[in-house]
C-alpha positions, 0 to 999 in steps of 0.5 A, spaced: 356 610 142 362 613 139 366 610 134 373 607 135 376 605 127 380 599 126 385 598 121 379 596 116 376 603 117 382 607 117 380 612 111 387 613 109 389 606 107 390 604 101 385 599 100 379 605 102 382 611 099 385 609 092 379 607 089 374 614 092 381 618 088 381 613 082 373 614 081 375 622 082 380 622 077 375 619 072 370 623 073 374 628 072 380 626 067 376 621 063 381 620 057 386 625 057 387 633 059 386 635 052 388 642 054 395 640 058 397 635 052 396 639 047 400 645 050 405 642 055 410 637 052 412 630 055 418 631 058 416 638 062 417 638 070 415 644 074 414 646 081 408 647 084 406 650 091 399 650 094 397 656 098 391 656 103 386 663 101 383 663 109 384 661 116 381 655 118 384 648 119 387 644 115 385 636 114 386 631 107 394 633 107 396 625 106 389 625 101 392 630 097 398 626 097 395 621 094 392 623 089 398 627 086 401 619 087 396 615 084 397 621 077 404 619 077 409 616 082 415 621 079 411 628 082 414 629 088 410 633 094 412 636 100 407 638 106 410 644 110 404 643 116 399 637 118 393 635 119 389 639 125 394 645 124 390 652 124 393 655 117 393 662 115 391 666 109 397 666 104 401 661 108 403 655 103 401 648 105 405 644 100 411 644 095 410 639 089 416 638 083 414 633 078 412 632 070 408 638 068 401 635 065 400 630 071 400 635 075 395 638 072 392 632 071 392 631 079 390 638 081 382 639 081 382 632 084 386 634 090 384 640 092 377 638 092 378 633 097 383 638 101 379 644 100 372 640 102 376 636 108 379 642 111 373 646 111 369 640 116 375 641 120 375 647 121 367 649 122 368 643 127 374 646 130 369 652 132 364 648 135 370 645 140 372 652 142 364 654 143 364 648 149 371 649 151 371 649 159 365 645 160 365 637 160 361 637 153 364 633 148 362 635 140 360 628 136 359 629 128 353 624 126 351 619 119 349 624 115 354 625 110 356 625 102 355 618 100 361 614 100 366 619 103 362 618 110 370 615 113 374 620 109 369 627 113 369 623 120 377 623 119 376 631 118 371 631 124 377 627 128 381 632 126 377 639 128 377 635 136 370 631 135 369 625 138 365 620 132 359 618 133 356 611 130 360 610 124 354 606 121 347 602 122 352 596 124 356 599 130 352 602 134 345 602 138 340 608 137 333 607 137 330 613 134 323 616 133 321 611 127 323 606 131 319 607 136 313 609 133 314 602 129 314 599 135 309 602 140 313 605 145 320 606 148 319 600 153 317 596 147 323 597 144 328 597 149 326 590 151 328 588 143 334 591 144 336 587 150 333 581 147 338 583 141 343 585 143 345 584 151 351 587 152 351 593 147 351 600 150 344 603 147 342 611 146 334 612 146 332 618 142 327 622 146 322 628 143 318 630 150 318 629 157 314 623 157 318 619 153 325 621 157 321 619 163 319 612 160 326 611 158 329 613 165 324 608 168 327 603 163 334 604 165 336 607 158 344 608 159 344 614 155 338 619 152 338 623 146 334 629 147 332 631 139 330 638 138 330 640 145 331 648 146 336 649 151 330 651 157 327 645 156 334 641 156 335 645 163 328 642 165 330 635 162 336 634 167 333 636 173 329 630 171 334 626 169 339 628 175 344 622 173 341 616 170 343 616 164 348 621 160 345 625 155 346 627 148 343 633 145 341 634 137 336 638 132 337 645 133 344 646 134 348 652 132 355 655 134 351 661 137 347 656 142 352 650 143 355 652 149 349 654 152 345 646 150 354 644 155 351 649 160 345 645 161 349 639 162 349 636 156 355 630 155 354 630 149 352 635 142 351 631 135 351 636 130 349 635 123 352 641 119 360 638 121 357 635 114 352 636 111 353 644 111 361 645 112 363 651 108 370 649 103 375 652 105 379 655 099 386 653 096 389 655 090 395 651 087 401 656 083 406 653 078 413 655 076 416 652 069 423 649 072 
C-alpha cells in the first residue's frame, strides 16, 4: 500500500517541477516586477542570503534553486544545508549572487514553496519522533493542494514518512463509500480479486462488525477509520495477526504514540498536508 515513485513521478525532474514554477511565476510576475524595473537598473547584481526565522526541518532546497534558475540562468545560488536537515533560528540556508531585478523577481516564488515544503517536513518530522521506538510507520494520505500532490509527499519523505498511495491508480483501498455502493466488505473484496488478483488490498472499516467481516474474508490489511485509541486496543485483540492495521481519523501528536502502543503498523495522518504550518523564511540583499 506505500508508494514506490519512479523516474516518472520523481517531483524534482525538470519535466514535473518547471511547469508548477513556470505557472508560479505567472501568477506572480505576470508582465514585469514593475517596482524593481523602475528602481533597479539593468546591469545591477547583488548577493542574497535566505535565513530560516524558526527551527523546524527544511525541505524544497533543489525547488528553490530552480526557481531562481528558471528566472535567469546567471543567478548563482549556494545551499549551505540540505533537505531533512533540522535548521535553527537565524541560520542562513542559501547564498545567492546574480542580476538584482531576477532576484527579486524570483524571490516570493521561492520562498513560497520552501517555506511551505519545509513546514510538511517538519509537522511530519514531529509525528515521527511522537512514535520513535515502536514498529509504527507515519504514512501521509491524498489529501493534498491540487497539483502539488508529488512536490508534499517529497516533503512527508523528507520529514521520515513512508508514502501512502500516490493516486486512485496505484494502489487498492475499498473505503466506506464503497462499501456502501457495494453492499458490504464481502461484496466488495470479491470485486477487487476479480479486478485485481495480484494487488495488495486495504479494507477501510468504521466498526467491529465490518473489521470481522474483513478478517473473515481474508482482507491482508485493514484501516481502522476514527478508532479511539481503546477501541484500537479492542480491535487487535480481535485481529491478533491476521491482517496489518492502519490507523486513521483522529489522530493528533498528543495521541499518535498512543494509537502505535495499541499495535498499529501504520498511522495516516492528513494534517502532514492539509494542516502544515509554513514555516518562515526571509531572504536579505546586499548591493555588490
Amino acid at each position: 500500500m506505500t508508494a514506490t515513485l519512479s523516474p516518472l513521478t520523481d517531483p524534482l525532474a525538470p519535466e514535473h517541477l518547471d511547469p508548477l514554477i513556470q505557472a508560479a511565476l505567472a501568477e506572480d510576475v505576470g508582465d514585469g516586477d514593475l517596482t524593481s524595473d523602475a528602481i533597479l537598473p539593468p546591469e545591477m547584481t547583488c548577493r542574497g542570503k535566505i535565513v530560516c526565522r524558526q527551527d523546524g526541518v527544511i525541505a524544497g532546497l533543489p525547488v528553490v534553486e530552480r526557481v531562481f534558475k528558471l528566472v535567469d540562468e546567471r543567478l548563482q545560488f549556494d545551499a549551505k544545508t540540505q533537505d531533512g536537515e533540522k535548521v535553527q533560528e537565524d541560520q542562513i540556508v542559501a547564498r545567492l549572487y546574480g542580476p538584482a531585478r531576477a532576484m527579486l523577481r524570483a524571490e516570493r516564488v521561492a520562498l513560497n514553496y520552501l517555506q511551505h515544503l519545509s513546514g510538511i517536513a517538519s509537522i511530519t518530522a514531529k509525528f515521527v519522533k511522537a512514535v520513535d521506538g515502536t514498529k509504527t510507520e507515519i504514512l501521509d494520505t491524498r489529501k493534498t493542494t491540487p497539483g502539488m500532490r508529488m512536490l508534499e509527499k517529497y516533503a512527508t519523505r523528507t520529514g521520515g514518512a513512508t508514502n501512502h498511495r500516490m493516486g486512485l491508480y496505484d494502489a487498492v483501498l475499498i473505503k466506506d463509500t464503497h462499501l456502501s455502493l457495494a453492499n458490504g466488505v464481502s461484496a466488495a473484496l470479491r470485486a477487487v480479486r476479480k479486478a485485481h488478483p495480484e494487488a495488495m488490498i486495504n479494507v477501510e472499516v468504521s466498526n467491529l462488525q465490518e473489521l470481522e467481516q474483513a478478517l473473515n474474508d481474508k482482507a491482508p490489511r485493514v484501516l481502522l477509520d476514527n478508532f479511539a485509541p481503546g477501541q484500537v486496543r479492542e480491535a487487535m485483540q480481535i485481529i491478533r495477526g491476521r491482517a496489518q492495521v492502519e490507523i486513521s481519523g483522529g489522530v493528533l501528536l498528543t495521541n499518535a504514540r498512543a494509537y502505535a502502543l495499541a499495535g498499529a503498523d501504520y498511522i495516516s495522518v492528513g494534517a502532514l498536508t492539509h494542516s502544515a504550518t509554513a514555516l518562515d523564511f526571509s531572504m536579505k540583499v546586499t548591493r555588490y
